[in-house]
N, C-alpha and C positions, 0 to 999 in steps of 0.2 A: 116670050110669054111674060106677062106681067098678074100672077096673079095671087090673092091675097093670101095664099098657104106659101107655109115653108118649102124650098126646095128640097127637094129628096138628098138628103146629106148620105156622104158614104162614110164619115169617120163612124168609130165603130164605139165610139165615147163621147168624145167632145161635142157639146151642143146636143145632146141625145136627152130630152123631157123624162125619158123614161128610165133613166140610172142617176143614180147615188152613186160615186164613188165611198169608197172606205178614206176615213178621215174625221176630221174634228168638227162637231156642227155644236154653235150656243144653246144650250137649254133654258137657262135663267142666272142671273145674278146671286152668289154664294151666298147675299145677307137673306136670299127670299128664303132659305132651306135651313131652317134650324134642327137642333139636335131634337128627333123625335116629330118632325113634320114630313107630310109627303104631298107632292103634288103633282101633277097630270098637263100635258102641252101638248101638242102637238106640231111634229117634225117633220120633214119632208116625206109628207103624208103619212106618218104613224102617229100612233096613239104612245106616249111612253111614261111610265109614271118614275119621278123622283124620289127618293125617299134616305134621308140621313138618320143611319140607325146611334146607336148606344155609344157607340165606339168613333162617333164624329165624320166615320164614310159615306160619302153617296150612293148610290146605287140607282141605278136605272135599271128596270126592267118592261116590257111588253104590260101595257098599261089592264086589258081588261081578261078578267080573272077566267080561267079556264071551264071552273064549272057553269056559272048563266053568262057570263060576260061583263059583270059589273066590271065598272073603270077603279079598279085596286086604289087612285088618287082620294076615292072617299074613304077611304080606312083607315086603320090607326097602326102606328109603328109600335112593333111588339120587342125590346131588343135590337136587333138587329134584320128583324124580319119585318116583314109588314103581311097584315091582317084584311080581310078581304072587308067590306061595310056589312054585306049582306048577308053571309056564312058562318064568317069568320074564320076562313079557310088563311092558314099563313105559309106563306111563300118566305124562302132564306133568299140570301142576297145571289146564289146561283138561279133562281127561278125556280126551285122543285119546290111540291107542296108538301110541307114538314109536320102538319099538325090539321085536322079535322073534327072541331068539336063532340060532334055526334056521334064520335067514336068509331064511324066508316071506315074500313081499309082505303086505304088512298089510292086512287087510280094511277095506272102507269103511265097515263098520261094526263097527269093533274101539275103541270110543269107551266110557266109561259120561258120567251127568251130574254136572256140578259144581256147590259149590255158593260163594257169596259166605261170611266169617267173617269175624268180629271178635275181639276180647281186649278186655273190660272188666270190672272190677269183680274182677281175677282168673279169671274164665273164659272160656272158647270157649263162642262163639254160634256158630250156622249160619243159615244165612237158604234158604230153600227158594229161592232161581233163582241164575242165574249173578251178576247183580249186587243190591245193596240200594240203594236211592234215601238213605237215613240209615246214621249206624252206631246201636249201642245206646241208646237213651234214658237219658237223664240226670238229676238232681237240678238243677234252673239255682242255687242255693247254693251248690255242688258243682260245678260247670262249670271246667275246667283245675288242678282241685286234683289234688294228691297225695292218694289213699284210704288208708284203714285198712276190712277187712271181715270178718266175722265171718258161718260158714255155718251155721245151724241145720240140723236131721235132717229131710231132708225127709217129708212128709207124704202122705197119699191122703186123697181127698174123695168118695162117693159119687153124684158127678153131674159134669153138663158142666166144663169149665173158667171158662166164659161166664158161669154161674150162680155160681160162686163170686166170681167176680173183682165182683159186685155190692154184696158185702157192705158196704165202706167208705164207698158212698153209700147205703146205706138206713137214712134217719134217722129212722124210725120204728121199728128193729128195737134205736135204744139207750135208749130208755123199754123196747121190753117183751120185751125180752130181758136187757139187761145193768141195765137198772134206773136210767138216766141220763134224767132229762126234762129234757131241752136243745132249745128247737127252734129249729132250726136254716137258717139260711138259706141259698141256692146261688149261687155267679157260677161259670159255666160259658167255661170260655174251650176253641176248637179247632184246630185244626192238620193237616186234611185231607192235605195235600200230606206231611204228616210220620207220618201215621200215629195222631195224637197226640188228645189233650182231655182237660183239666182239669177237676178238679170240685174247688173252695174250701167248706169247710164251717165254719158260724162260728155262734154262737150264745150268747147268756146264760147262762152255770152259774147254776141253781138251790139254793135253800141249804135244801131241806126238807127232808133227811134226813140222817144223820148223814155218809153215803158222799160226799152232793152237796156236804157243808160241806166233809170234807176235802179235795174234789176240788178246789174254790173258794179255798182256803184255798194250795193248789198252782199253778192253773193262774192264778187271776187271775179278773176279772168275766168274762171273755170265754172262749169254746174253740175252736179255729180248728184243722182239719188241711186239707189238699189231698190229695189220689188223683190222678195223670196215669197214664194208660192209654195204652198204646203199641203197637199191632198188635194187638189181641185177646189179648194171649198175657203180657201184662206188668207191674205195678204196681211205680208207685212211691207211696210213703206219705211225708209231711211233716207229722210230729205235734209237739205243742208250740207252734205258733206262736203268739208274741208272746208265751212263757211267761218271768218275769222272771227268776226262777231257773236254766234252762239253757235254752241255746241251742236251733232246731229239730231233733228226732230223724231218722233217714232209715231207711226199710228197704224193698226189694225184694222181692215177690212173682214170681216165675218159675213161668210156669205151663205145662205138659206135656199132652195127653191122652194118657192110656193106656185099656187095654182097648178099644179099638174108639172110642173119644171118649166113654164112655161113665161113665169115673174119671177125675179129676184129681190128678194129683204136681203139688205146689208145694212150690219149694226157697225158703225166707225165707234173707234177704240182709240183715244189717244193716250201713248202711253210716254211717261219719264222717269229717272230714277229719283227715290226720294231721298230731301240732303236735309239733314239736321240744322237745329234754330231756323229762329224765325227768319232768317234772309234765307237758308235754304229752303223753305217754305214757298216763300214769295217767290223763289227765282225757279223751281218748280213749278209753281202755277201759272209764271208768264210763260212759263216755255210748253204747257198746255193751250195755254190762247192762243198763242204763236202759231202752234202745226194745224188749232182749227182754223182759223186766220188763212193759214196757206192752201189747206185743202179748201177752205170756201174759192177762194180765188179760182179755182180751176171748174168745181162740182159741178154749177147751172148749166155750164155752157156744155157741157158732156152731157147733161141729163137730158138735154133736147136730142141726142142722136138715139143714146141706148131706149127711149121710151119709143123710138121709130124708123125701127132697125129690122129688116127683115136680110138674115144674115146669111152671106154668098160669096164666098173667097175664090171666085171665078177667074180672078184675071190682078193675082199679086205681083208687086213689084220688089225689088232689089232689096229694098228700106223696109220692105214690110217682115224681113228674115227674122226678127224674134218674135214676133206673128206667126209665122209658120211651127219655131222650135216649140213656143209653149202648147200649139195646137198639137204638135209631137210628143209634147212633153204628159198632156191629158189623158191624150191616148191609150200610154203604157200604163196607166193608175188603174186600181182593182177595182167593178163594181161590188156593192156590197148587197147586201143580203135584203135589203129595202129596194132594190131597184124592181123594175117590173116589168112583167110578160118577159119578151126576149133577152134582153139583158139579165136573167139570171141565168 
């Protein structure tokens, strides 16, 4: 059969339109959320409103207001609470309704849901339940540094998010797609309880073609990056390693479903740590250009599969084994409270 619907998948997560896992998804940029602003987005298909109260915290909560439904993003931050446009019903940073002008008793269920946030990397995350077991996932290079970050234009991808976030370990797709025959070997390290797992990618450069010499001639006898996956939702990239000339590269994948889980928005993040004076400065910002520099190198020629991908792991081979693990790896991750019909 050839025909233009998905095959009936039997994982029970992965590739599944209709689940959110539980995990870190972007809301907006920390400069757009001043102290005493609120505002309204929408997230893998919710309505969620932002709001930084008195005290410099974010808060997200279930964007439209429990009494008519106004979207709470028109209202004004009272404290630490926010104030509905219409009523002026105020909701605390738990979601109950704490105050009702008209002097009403307040309904027992005059509540919406909250949700947990963060601020890393320069942006607001939301986390789908009241609390998160972690905050954001990190770069461990990077771990209690001061950043520097640079936001690329984010993108769309013609299939799951699941599907795309594969790409970094599929080490047969850099022979015969981008033209690299490096083969390559895997240490896998995981991190259940975090949400987390590594994939170490390392292998021999090749010197048979002009490409492979100059790559050789850059990177050294050796090619090494790492991919950590965090919640289904997340990448972090470490390229360059053990490259003599500069230091490892860092950049983030943020990944979204849109249309139904049926597209994916990924916002690239490239991140380094920031170094004092102005040569640390400069040598900062070349090493921003740099990892976009290397990610363009690879991007177009992938974007023509994931935009025309109708996905079917029917018949894997040998090499496609961290293909397999991170599809295992999915699997075990919790949907959250956003997913819909069966998956709750």
């Amino acid at each position: 059969m050839n025909t233009t619907v998905d095959p009936k998948l039997t994982q029970p997560i992965f590739n599944q339109a209709n689940v959110v896992t539980k995990g870190w998804y972007v809301g907006c940029r920390s400069a757009e959320l001043p102290i005493g602003k609120a505002k309204s987005l929408d997230l893998c298909g919710q309505r969620i409103v932002l709001y930084r109260g008195a005290d410099a915290v974010v808060r997200a909560l279930d964007a439209y207001c429990p009494h008519l439904g106004t979207d709470l993003g028109l209202g004004r931050v009272d404290g630490n609470h926010i104030r509905c446009f219409f009523h002026h019903w105020a909701f605390d940073p738990s979601g109950e309704c704490q105050d009702i002008p008209c002097g009403a008793k307040i309904p027992s269920n005059a509540n919406v849901r909250a949700y947990a946030t963060d601020e890393k990397y320069g942006l607001i995350w939301i986390y789908p339940d009241r609390t998160a077991p972690t905050g954001v996932a990190e770069f461990d290079e990077l771990r209690d540094r001061e950043l520097v970050m640079h936001y690329d234009t984010p993108l769309e991808r013609g299939c799951h998010h699941h599907i795309c976030m594969m790409n970094g370990i599929d080490a047969q797709h850099l022979q015969t797609v981008h033209g690299l025959s490096i083969d390559m070997q895997l240490d896998l390290q995981a991190d259940p309880s975090a949400g987390l797992i590594d994939f170490t990618m390392s292998g021999a450069v090749p010197d048979t073609t002009a490409k492979e010499r100059l790559i050789k001639w850059f990177l050294g006898e050796q090619y090494c990056y790492s991919m950590r996956y965090a919640y289904g939702c997340l990448g972090l990239l470490t390229m360059m390693k053990g490259v003599k000339w500069v230091p490892p590269l860092h950049m983030l994948y943020a990944y979204m479903p849109i249309a139904g889980g049926q597209r994916t928005r990924i916002l690239p993040i490239y991140v380094t740590a920031k170094r004092t004076g102005i040569f640390g400065w400069l040598t900062a910002q070349f090493l921003l250009v740099l990892t976009r520099l290397a990610y363009y190198f690879l991007r177009d020629e992938d974007g023509q599969v994931y935009d025309n991908i109708r996905f079917a792991p029917n018949a894997l081979l040998a090499i496609d084994a961290p293909l397999v693990r991170y599809m295992q790896y999915v699997n075990q991750l919790e949907p959250s409270c956003w997913s819909q019909g069966e998956a709750l």
